[in-house]
Wavefront OBJ file of the C-alpha trace (Angstrom):
o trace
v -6.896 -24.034 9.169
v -6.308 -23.224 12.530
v -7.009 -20.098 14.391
v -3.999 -18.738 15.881
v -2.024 -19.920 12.504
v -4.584 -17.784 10.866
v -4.715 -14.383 13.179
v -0.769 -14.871 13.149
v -0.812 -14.777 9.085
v -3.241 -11.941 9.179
v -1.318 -9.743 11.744
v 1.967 -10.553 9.748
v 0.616 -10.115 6.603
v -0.798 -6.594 7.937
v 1.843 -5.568 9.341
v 4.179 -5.946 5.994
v 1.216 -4.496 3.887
v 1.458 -0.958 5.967
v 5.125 -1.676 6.432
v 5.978 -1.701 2.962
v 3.563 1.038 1.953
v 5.138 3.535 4.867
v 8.640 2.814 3.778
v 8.353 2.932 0.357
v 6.554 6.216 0.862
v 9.216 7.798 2.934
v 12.215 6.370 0.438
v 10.516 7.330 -2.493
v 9.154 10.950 -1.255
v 13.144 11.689 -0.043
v 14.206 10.488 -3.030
v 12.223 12.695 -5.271
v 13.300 15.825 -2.933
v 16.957 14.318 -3.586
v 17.280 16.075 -7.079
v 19.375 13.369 -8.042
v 17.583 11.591 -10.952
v 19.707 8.008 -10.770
v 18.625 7.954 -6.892
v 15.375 8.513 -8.409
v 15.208 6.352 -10.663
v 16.501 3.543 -8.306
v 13.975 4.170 -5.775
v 11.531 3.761 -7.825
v 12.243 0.853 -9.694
v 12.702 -0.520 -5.845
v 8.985 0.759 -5.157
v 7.662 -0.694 -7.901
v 9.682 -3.907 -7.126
v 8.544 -3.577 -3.242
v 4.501 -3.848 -4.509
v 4.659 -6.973 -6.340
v 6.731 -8.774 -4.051
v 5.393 -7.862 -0.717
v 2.330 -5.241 -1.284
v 0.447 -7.534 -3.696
v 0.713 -10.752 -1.771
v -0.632 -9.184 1.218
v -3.178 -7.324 -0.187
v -5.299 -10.866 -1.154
v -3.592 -12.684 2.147
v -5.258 -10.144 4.334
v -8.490 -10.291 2.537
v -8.648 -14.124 2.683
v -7.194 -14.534 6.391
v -10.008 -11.451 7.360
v -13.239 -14.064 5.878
v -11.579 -16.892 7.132
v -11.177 -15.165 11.122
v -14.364 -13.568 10.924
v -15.814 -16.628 10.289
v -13.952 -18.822 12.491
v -14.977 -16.115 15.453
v -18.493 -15.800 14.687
v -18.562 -12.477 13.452
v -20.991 -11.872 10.658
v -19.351 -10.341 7.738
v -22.907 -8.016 8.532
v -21.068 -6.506 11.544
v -20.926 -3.057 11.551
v -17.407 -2.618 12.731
v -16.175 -5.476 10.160
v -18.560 -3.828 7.579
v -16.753 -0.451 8.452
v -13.231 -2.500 8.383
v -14.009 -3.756 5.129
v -15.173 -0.778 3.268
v -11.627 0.769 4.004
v -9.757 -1.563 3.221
v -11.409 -1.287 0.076
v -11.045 2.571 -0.595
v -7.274 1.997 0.645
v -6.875 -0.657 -2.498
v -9.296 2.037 -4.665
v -6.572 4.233 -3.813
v -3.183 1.744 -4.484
v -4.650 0.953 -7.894
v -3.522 4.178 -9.593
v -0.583 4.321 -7.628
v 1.089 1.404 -9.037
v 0.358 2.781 -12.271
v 1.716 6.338 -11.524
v 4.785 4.113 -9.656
v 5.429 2.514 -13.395
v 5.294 5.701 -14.891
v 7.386 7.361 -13.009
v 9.857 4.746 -13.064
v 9.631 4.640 -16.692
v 10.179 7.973 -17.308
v 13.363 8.233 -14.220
v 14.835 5.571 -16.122
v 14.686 7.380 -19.707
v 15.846 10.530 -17.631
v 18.641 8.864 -16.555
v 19.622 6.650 -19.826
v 18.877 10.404 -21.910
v 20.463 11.979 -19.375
v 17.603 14.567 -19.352
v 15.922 16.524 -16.222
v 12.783 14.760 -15.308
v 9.589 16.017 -16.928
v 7.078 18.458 -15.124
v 4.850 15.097 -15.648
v 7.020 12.886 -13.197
v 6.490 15.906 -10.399
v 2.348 16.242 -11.643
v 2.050 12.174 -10.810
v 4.327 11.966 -7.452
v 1.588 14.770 -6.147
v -1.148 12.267 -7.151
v 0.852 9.562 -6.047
v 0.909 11.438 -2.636
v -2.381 12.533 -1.937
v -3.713 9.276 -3.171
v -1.859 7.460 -0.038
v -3.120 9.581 2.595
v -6.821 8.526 2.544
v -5.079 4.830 2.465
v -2.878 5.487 5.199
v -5.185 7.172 7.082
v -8.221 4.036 6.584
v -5.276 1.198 7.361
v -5.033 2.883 10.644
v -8.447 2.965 11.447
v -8.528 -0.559 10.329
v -5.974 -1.642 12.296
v -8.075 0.416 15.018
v -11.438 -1.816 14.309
v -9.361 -5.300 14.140
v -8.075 -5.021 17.714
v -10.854 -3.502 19.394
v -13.796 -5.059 17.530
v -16.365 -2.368 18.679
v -19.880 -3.018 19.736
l 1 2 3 4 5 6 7 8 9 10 11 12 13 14 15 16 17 18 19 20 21 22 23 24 25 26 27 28 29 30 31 32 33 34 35 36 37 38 39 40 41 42 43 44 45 46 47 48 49 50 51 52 53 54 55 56 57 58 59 60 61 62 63 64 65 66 67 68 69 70 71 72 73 74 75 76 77 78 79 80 81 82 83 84 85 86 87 88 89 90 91 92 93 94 95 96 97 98 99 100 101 102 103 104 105 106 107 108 109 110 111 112 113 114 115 116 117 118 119 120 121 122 123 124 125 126 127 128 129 130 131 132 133 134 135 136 137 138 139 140 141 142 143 144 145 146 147 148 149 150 151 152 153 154
């Protein structure tokens, strides 16, 4: 495949993997700080929605366009700033793991909220906290990821 079709499916791809994962932070954190348990509900099931159709895709795009520009550029896989690069991206899917499962829950238990027309359990707030704090150390290594790709350090 060629190079610049590859680097242009790995910056797109990037870009809607921290794209999606900002937004549907922000919408689903204002949501939840809404009160109101059908906008709640929605977002979610939007959130959960957004990850297979956009997060999940990306997630093995990026990983596959990464080998295949590495390789194609002559950087070992051995480097130490791809070898950095690498190891985040992997604690930022070690984190994204149990957030699509909290995102189900949640979801699940918005929409029997909503269909019981019941307050949300202490539960749903217990799991958007994980939920939370599990995207900050994922945030946090996509930046410094996006950091390594474009400056490639000694």
């Amino acid at each position: 495949m060629d190079y610049l079709l590859l680097k242009t499916l790995h910056i797109l791809s990037a870009t809607i993997l921290f794209g999606t994962g900002l937004g549907s932070a922000f919408y689903k954190y204002m949501a939840d700080r809404s009160g109101d348990i059908v906008h709640i509900a929605r977002t979610n099931r939007l959130v959960v929605l957004a990850d297979w159709l956009f997060t999940t895709p990306t997630i093995i795009l990026q990983a596959v366009t990464g080998i295949l520009l590495a390789q194609a550029a002559g950087y070992p896989l051995t480097s130490h700033w791809l070898m950095i690069a690498i190891a985040l991206y992997l604690l930022a899917g070690a984190c994204w793991l149990p957030v699509v499962v909290l995102q189900i829950r949640m979801r699940d238990m918005a929409m029997h909220a909503v269909n019981d027309n019941t307050t949300l359990p202490y539960e749903y707030y217990r799991y958007a906290r994980f939920w939370f704090w599990l995207g900050v150390p994922a945030f946090l290594g996509l930046v410094v990821v996006f950091y390594l790709m474009v400056a490639k350090p000694g």
